[in-house]
C-alpha positions in Angstrom: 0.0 0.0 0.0 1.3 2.9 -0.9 2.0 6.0 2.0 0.4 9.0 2.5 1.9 12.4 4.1 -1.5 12.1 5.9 -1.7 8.9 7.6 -4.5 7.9 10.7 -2.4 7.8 14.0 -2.4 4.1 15.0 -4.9 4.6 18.0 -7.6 6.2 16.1 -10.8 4.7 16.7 -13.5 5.0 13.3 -17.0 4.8 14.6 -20.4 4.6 12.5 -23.4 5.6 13.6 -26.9 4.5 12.5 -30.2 6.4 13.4 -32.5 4.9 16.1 -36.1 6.1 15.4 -38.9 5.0 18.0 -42.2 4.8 15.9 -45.6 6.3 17.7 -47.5 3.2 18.4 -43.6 2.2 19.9 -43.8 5.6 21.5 -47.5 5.2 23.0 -46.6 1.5 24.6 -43.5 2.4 26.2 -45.2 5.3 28.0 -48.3 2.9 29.1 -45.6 0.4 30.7 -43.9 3.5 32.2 -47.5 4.6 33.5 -48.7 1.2 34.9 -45.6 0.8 36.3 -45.2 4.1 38.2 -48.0 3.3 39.8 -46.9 1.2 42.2 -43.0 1.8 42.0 -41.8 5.2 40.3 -38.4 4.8 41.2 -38.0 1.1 39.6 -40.4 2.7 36.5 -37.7 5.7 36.3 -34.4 3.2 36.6 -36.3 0.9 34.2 -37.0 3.8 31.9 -33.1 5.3 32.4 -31.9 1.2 31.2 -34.2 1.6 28.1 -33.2 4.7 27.1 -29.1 3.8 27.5 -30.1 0.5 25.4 -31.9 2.5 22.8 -28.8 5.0 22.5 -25.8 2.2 22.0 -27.6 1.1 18.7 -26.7 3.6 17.2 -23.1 2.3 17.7 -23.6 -1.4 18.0 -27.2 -1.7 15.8 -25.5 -5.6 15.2 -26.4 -6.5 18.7 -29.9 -6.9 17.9 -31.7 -9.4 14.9 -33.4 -7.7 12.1 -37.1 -7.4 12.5 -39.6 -9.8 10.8 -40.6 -6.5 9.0 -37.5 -5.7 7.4 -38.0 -7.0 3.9 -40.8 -4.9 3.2 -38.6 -1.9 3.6 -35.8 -0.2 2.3 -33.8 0.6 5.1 -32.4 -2.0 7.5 -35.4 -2.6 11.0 -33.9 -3.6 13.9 
């Protein structure tokens, strides 16, 4: 391979990022679990709702963690 006067320092890291998009109906039954289960434990609902949040977040860095969806043939981008 032929060098470059601009070469990557050795410890650079090259990260890709993917969108995350929660859909409404996604959207509506996350905030019903929230609901039903703030009412007897708001604390554990928050923590719970904190966890999601971090999971939803990393796939935009590690999307391969999770299968595709069952729906993702009858798109054109890639359903996880």
């Amino acid at each position: 391979m032929p060098s470059s006067k601009y070469a990557m320092p050795e410890n650079m890291v090259l990260v890709m990022t993917c969108n995350v998009v929660l859909q409404r109906l996604a959207i509506a039954d996350l905030q019903g679990y929230y609901d039903y289960a703030a009412q007897s434990s708001p604390v554990d609902a928050s923590r719970w709702l904190d966890r999601f949040q971090f999971a939803l977040q990393s796939l935009s860095t590690r999307p391969d963690r999770c299968s595709v969806a069952r729906e993702n043939g009858k798109v054109e981008v890639e359903l996880r």
